[in-house]
N, C-alpha and C positions, 0 to 999 in steps of 0.2 A: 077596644082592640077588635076589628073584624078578623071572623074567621081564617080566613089566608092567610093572614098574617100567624093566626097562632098556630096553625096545620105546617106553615115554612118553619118557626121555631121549634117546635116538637120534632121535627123530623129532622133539625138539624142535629137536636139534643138523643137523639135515639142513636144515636152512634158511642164506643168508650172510649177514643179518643178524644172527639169531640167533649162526650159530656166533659172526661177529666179535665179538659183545658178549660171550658168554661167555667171547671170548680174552683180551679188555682185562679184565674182571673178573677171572681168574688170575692176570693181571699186577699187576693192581691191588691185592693181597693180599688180610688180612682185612679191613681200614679199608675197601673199597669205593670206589666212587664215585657221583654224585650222578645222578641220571638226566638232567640236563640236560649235564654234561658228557660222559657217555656219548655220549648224541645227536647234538653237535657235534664228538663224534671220531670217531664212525663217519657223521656226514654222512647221518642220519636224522631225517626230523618227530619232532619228542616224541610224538604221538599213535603212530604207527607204532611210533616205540621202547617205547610203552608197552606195547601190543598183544604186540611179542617175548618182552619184560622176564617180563608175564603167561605166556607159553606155557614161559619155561625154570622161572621160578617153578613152577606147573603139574606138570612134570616132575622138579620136586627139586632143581634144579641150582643153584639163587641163592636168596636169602633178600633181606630187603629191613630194613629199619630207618627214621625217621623223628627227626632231628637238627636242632631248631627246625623252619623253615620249608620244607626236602632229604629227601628221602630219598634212603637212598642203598642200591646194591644191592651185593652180595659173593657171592664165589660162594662155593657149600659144596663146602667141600674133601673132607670126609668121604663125603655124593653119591659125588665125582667120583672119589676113592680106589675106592672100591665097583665104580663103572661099571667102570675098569680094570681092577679085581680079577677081576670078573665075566669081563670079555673074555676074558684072559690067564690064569683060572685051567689051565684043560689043557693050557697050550702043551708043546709037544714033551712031552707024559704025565706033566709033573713033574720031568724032568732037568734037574739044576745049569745045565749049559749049554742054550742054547734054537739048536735049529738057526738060523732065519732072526736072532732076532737077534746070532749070532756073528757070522752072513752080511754085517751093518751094520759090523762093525768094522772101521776108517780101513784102509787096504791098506795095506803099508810102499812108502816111497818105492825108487826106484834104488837109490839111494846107499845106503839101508840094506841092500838086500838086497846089495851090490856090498862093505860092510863084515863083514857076517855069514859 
């Protein structure tokens, strides 16, 4: 993924409308949802959600389809695989293990460490 490409993503996603819509679209799988739904789940004008909808579109992030009288949007997973490829490709230089996120792993309880 070249740079522009991931500087138009991130700066689509630096928005809370935006990012929230992108989130329910992840959740939403490939099938999508309808832009009117959207709207009323994230508690946005349709105009306004449209306006978003446009800007993650824009950046590569969503794709859109038209199914009778809905369209409906999805996000592109492949995008969003990429974005995070891109981030995370030099973490800790390429090592199997990655410092920070070993860092994320659950701590053992008490009691486990009081069995071991």
């Amino acid at each position: 993924m070249d740079p522009q490409h991931v500087i138009r993503a991130l700066g689509a996603l630096a928005q809370e409308h935006r990012l929230a819509a992108f989130r329910l679209l992840v959740q939403a799988g490939p099938q999508g949802l309808a832009a009117g739904a959207l709207a009323e789940a994230l508690g946005v004008a349709p105009s306004s959600l449209s306006f978003h909808l446009a800007q993650l579109s824009h950046a590569g992030l969503v794709s859109q389809r038209r199914e009778g009288r809905s369209i409906l949007y999805s996000a592109d997973y492949p995008a969003m695989t990429g974005l995070l490829a891109y981030l995370t490709e030099n973490c800790c230089a390429g090592q199997d293990q990655c410092g920070p996120a070993a860092a994320c792993a659950p701590a053992s309880t008490s009691e486990e460490r009081n069995v071991a």
